[in-house]
C-alpha positions as CSV (number, residue, x, y, z in Angstrom):
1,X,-4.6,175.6,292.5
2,X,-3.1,175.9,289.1
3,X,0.0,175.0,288.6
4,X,2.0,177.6,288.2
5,X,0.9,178.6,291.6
6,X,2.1,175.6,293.0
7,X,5.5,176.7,291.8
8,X,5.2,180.1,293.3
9,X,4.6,178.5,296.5
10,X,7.6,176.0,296.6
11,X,9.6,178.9,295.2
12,X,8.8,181.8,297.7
13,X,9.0,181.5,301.1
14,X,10.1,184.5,303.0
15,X,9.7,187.9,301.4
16,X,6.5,188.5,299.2
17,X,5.5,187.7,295.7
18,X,2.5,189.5,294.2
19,X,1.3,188.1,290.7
20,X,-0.9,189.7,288.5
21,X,-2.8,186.8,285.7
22,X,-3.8,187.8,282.6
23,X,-7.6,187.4,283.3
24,X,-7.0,190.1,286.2
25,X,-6.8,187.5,289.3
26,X,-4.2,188.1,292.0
27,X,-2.3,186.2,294.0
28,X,0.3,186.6,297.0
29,X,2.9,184.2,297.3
30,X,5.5,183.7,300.4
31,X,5.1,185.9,303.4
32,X,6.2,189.4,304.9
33,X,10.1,189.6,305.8
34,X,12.2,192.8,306.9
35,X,15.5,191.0,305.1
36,X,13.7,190.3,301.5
37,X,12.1,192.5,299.1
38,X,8.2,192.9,298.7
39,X,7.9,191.9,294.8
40,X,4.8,192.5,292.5
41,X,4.5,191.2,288.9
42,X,1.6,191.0,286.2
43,X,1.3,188.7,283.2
44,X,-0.1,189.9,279.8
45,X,-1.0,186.8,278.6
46,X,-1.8,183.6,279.4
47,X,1.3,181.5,278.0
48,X,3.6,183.3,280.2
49,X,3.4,181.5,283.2
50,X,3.8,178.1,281.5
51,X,6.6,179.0,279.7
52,X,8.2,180.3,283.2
53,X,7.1,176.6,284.1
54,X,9.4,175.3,281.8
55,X,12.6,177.0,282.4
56,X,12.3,179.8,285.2
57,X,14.9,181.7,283.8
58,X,14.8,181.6,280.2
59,X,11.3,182.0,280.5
60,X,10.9,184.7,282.8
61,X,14.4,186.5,280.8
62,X,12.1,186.3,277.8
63,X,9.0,187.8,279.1
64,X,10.8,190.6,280.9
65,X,13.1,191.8,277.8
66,X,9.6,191.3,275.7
67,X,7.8,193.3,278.0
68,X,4.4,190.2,278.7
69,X,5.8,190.0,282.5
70,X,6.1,193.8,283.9
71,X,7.4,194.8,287.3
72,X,4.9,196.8,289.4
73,X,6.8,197.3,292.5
74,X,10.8,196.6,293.0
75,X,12.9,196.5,289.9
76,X,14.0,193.0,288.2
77,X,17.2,192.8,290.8
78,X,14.6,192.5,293.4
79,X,12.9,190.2,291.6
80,X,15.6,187.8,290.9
81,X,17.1,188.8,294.5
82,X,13.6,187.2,296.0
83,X,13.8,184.1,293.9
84,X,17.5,183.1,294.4
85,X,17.3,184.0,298.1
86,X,14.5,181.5,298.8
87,X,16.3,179.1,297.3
88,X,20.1,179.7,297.8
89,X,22.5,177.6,296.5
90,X,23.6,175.7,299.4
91,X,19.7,174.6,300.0
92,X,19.1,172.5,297.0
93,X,15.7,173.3,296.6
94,X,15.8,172.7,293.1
95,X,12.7,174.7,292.7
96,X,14.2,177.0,290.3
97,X,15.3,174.4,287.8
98,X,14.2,174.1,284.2
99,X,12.3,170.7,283.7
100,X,13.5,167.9,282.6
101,X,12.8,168.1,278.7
102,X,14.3,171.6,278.8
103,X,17.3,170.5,280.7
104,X,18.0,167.7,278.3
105,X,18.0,170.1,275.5
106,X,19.9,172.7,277.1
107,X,22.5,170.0,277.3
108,X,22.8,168.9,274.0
109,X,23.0,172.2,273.0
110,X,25.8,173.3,274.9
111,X,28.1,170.5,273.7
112,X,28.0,171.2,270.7
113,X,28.4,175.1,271.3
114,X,30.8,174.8,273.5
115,X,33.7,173.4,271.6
116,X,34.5,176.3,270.6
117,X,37.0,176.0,267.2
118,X,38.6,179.2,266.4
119,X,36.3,180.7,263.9
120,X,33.5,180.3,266.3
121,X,35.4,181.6,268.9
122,X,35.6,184.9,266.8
123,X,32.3,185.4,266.4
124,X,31.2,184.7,269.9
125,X,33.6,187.2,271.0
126,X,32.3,189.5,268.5
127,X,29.1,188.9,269.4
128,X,29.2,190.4,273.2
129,X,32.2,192.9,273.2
130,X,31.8,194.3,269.7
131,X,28.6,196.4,270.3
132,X,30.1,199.3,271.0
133,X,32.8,200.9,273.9
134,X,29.7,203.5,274.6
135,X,27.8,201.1,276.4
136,X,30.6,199.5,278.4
137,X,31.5,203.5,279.8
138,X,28.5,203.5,280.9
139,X,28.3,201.1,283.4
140,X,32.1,200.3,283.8
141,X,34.9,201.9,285.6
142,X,37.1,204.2,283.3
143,X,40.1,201.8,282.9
144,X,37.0,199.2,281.4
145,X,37.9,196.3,283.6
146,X,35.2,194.5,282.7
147,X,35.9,191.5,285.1
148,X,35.3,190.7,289.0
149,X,36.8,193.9,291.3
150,X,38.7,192.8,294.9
151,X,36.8,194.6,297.4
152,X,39.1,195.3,300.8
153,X,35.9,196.4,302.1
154,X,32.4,196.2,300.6
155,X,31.5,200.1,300.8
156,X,34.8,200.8,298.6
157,X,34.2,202.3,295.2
158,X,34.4,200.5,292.3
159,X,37.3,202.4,291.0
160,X,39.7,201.6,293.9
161,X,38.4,197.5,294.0
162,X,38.9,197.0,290.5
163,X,42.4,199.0,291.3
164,X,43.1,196.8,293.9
165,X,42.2,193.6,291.7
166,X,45.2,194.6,289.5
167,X,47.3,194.7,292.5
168,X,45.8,191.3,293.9
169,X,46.7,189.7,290.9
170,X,50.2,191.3,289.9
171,X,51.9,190.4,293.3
172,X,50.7,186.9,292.4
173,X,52.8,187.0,289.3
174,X,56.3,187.6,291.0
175,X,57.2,190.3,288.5
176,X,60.3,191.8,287.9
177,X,61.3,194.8,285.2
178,X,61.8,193.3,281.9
179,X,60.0,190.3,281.6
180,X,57.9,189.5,279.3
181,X,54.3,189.3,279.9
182,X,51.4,187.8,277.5
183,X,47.7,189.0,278.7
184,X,45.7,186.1,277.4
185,X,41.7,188.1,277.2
186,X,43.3,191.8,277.2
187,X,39.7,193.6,277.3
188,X,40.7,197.0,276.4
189,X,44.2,196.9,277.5
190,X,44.0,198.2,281.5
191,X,45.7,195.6,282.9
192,X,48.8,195.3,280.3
193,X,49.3,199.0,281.2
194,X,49.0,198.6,284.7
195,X,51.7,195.6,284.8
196,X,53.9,197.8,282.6
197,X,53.4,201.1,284.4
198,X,54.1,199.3,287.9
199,X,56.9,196.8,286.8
200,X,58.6,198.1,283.7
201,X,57.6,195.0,282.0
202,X,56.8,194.0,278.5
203,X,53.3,193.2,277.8
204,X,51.7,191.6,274.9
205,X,47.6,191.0,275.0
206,X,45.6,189.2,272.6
207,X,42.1,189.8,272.2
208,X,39.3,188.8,269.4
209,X,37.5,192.1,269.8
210,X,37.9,194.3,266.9
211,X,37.1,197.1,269.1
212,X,39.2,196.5,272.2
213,X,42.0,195.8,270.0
214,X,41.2,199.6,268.3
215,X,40.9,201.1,271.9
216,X,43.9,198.9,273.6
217,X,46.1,200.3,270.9
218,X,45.0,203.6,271.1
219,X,45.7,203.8,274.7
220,X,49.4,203.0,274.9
221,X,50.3,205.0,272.0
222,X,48.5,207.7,273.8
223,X,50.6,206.8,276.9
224,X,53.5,207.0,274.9
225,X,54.7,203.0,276.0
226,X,53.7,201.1,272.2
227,X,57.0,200.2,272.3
228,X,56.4,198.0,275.2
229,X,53.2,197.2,275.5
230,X,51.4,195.7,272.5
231,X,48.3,194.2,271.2
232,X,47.2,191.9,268.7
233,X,44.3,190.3,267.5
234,X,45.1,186.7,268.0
235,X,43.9,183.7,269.3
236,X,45.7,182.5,271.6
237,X,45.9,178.9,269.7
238,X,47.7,180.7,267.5
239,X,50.4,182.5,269.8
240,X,54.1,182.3,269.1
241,X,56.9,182.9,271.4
242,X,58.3,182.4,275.0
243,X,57.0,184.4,277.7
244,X,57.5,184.8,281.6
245,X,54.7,185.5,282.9
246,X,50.8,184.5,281.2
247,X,47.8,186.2,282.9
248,X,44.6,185.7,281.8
249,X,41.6,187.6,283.3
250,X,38.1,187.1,282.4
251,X,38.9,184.9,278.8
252,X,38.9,181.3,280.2
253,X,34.9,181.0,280.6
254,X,34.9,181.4,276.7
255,X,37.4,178.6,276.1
256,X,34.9,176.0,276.8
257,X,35.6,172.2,278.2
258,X,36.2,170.6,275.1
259,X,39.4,173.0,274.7
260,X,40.4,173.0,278.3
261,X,44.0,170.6,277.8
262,X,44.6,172.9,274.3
263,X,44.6,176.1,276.3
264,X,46.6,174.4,279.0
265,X,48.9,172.5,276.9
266,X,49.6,176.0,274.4
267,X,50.4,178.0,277.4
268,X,52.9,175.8,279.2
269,X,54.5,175.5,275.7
270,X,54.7,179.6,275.6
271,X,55.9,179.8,278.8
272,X,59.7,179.8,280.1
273,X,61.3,177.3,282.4
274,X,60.5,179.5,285.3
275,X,57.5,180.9,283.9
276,X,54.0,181.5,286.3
277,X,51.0,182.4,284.8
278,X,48.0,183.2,286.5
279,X,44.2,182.6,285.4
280,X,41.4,184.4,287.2
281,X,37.9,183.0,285.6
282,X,34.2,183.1,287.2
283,X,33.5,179.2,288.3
284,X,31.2,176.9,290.0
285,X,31.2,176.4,293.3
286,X,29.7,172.5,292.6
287,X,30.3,170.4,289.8
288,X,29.9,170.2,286.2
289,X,27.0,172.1,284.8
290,X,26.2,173.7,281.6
291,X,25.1,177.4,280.4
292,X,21.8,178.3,281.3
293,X,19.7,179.0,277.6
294,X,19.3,182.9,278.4
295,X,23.2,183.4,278.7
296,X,23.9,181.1,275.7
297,X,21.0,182.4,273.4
298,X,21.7,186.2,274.4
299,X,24.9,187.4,276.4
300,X,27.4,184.8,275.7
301,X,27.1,182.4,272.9
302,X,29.7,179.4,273.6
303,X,30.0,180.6,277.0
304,X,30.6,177.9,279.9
305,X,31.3,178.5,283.8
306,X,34.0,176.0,284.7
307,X,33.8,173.4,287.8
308,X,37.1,173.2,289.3
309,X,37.1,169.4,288.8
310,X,36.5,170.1,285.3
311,X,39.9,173.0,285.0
312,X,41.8,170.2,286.7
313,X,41.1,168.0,284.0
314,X,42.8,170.3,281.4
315,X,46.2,170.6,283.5
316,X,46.8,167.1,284.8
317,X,49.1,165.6,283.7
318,X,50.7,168.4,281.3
319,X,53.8,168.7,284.2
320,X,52.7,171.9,285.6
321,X,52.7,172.6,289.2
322,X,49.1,174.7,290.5
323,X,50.8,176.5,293.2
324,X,48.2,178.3,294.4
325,X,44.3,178.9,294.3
326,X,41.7,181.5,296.0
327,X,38.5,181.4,295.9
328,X,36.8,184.9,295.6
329,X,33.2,184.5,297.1
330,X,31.2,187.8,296.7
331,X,33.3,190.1,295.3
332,X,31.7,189.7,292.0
333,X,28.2,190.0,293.6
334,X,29.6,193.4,294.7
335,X,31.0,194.4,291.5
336,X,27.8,193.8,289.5
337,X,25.7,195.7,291.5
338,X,27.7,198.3,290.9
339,X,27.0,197.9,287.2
340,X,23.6,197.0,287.5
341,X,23.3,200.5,289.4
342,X,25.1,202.6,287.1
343,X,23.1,200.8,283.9
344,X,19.7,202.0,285.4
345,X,21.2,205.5,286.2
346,X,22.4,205.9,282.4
347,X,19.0,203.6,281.2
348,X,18.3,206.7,278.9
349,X,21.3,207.0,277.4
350,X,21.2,202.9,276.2
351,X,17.4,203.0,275.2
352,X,18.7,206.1,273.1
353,X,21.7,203.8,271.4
354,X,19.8,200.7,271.3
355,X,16.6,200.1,272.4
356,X,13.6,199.5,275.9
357,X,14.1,195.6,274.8
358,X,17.9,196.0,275.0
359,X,17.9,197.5,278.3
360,X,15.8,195.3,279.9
361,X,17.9,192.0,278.3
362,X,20.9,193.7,279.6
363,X,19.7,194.8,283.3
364,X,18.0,191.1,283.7
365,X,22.0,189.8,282.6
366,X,23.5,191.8,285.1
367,X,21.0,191.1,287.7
368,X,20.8,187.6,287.1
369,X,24.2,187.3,287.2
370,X,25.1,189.7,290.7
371,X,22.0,187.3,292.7
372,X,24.1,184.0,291.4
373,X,27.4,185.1,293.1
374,X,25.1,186.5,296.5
375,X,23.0,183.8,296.8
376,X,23.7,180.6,293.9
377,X,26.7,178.7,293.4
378,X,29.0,180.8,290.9
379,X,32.7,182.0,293.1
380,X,35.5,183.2,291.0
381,X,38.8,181.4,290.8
382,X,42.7,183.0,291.0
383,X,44.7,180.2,289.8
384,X,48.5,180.0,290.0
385,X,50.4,177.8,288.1
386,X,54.4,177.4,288.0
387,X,56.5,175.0,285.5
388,X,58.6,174.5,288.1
389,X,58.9,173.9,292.0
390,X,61.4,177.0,292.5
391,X,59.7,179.7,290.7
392,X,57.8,181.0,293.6
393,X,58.8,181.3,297.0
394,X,58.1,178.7,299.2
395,X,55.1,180.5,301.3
396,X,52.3,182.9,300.2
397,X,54.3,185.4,302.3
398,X,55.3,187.2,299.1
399,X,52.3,187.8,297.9
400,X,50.4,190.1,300.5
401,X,53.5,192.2,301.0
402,X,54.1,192.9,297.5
403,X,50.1,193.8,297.1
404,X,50.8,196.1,299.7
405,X,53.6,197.7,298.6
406,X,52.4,198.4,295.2
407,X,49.0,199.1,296.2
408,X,50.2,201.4,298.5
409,X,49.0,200.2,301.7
410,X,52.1,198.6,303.6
């Protein structure tokens, strides 16, 4: 048995696997189940399979997107569904795992990428949200919140759960009409329009995205509230001011560890004596890791999913109070789906602005990352934090009522 079959077997258990080699053999790996999907694959050369060998994911990333491993029956979330089910998070298989000369690399690497200084950080930013707002309607909702949706129920559009995601997190800010607000992250501006809109505050968001700035602009000139809600292109190193409220959606898994106590430290400095600031951010449901090569080489350079042990780290000590935390399980599984749906549905459109190789990097991102919220160890984190002990009332009470109220469900 060679031995990349060997891998196949410790890697597929339930559900089946059908592999196609290069010199025409085939083989069946795992076994019939009504609950997992009935995969088939074929190899057009002969180093694939070792290279999967190496690092399953990198490897099989790069022989998707380069077309030498195609997908005869299912679709690539199928694929990756199959693999990360058989070996979920909580089982510790470790069959899935790059070897050990590939994880050492992988981790020098990403210490030295992730430390992020503020020029890099630029270009980083640049190099994922800069490639055009055509692509991001195409799969997003139309407010482009390009972050985790709150699901009330899982059948809900994604329209009305990334809706209610606003809601979630603005009754955890304790708003009231003329504060002011800085949006650390904006994206493209929904949710500083949203907080305005719903609480007559005044919003300022930072961004590093030459083309959300453009569009985030646009938008509240076109909603005739530039007055009070603004945006700049600033890091947020390099923010001045005092503010009431800090939220921050989607931006702290590009800050990287090294810059954890800065970005703590800057926004306790920003904030008022009663200021609350809320940080939503995709994080592990373990401990420390680091960026898997495929996300680091193609989607997000610089990127790195936080432990909670690790975010911890950055705040102790710095005299804030974390007054509460939540931790959101498969919302994002459910939100990416979504996108991974709509991006198939609209694949002409982004072969026709890009390219086949394109599509295929970005369907095996968003596939690879919905099966590591359903089935690996990735959960997303709301974080409230509170320079001082009577800024917030006393019990969560406040906050479900309010999300009702403005949500319009009370």
């Amino acid at each position: 048995m060679a031995i990349i079959d060997r891998f196949f077997v410790r890697a597929f258990k339930r559900g089946t696997l059908q592999v196609t080699y290069a010199d025409g053999s085939v083989r069946t790996f795992g076994a019939p189940d009504p609950e997992f999907p009935d995969i088939a694959i074929r190899f057009a050369d002969r180093a694939t399979p070792g290279r999967i060998l190496r690092d399953p994911s990198l490897g099989l990333a790069e022989a998707f997107i380069e077309g030498r491993a195609t997908i005869e029956r299912g679709d690539i979330m199928g694929l990756l569904a199959l693999a990360t089910a058989n070996n979920r998070w909580e089982a510790a298989t470790g069959a899935l795992d790059p070897n050990a000369a590939a994880r050492t690399v992988t981790w020098i690497r990403r210490k030295i990428d992730q430390y992020n200084r503020t020029r890099v950080s630029r270009q980083n930013v640049k190099h994922h949200y800069d490639i055009g707002n055509a692509l991001y309607d195409l799969f997003l909702d139309a407010d482009r919140q390009y972050s985790c949706a709150y699901f009330l129920d899982p059948g809900e559009s994604l329209e009305q759960a990334q809706l209610d995601k606003k809601a979630h997190i603005a009754a955890k800010l304790a708003l009231t009409p003329g504060m002011r607000v800085l949006d650390i992250g904006c994206g493209w501006g929904g949710m500083a329009l949203y907080l305005h809109q719903t609480y007559g505050v005044d919003v300022l968001g930072i961004t590093l995205s030459d083309e959300q700035i453009k569009t985030a602009n646009q938008r509240a000139a076109d909603a005739g509230v530039a007055d009070h809600v603004k945006f700049a292109l600033t890091d947020y190193r390099e923010q001045t001011g005092s503010f009431d409220r800090i939220v921050s959606v989607g931006m702290f898994e590009h800050v990287g560890p090294p810059q954890y106590r800065t970005f703590f430290k800057k926004c306790r400095d920003l904030l008022t004596e009663d200021g609350v600031m809320l940080v939503h951010t995709i994080g592990r449901a373990g401990g420390p890791g680091v960026t898997d090569e495929f996300t680091a080489r193609y989607i997000f350079p610089g990127g790195y999913i936080p432990a909670l042990s690790e975010i911890a780290k950055g705040y102790e000590g710095l005299r804030y109070y974390m007054t509460d935390c939540e931790v959101l399980r498969l919302h994002y599984a459910y939100t990416l789906q979504t996108w991974y749906d709509r991006a198939v549905a609209n694949k002409d459109k982004i072969v026709a602005m890009y390219d086949e190789t394109f599509f295929r990097m970005w369907t095996f991102y968003l596939a690879g990352s919905c099966v590591s919220f359903r089935y690996g160890g990735m959960v997303n984190y709301q974080l409230q934090f509170a320079r001082n002990r009577h800024a917030l009332p006393i019990t969560r009470d406040y906050m479900l009522a309010e999300e009702r109220r403005i949500a319009g469900k009370a």
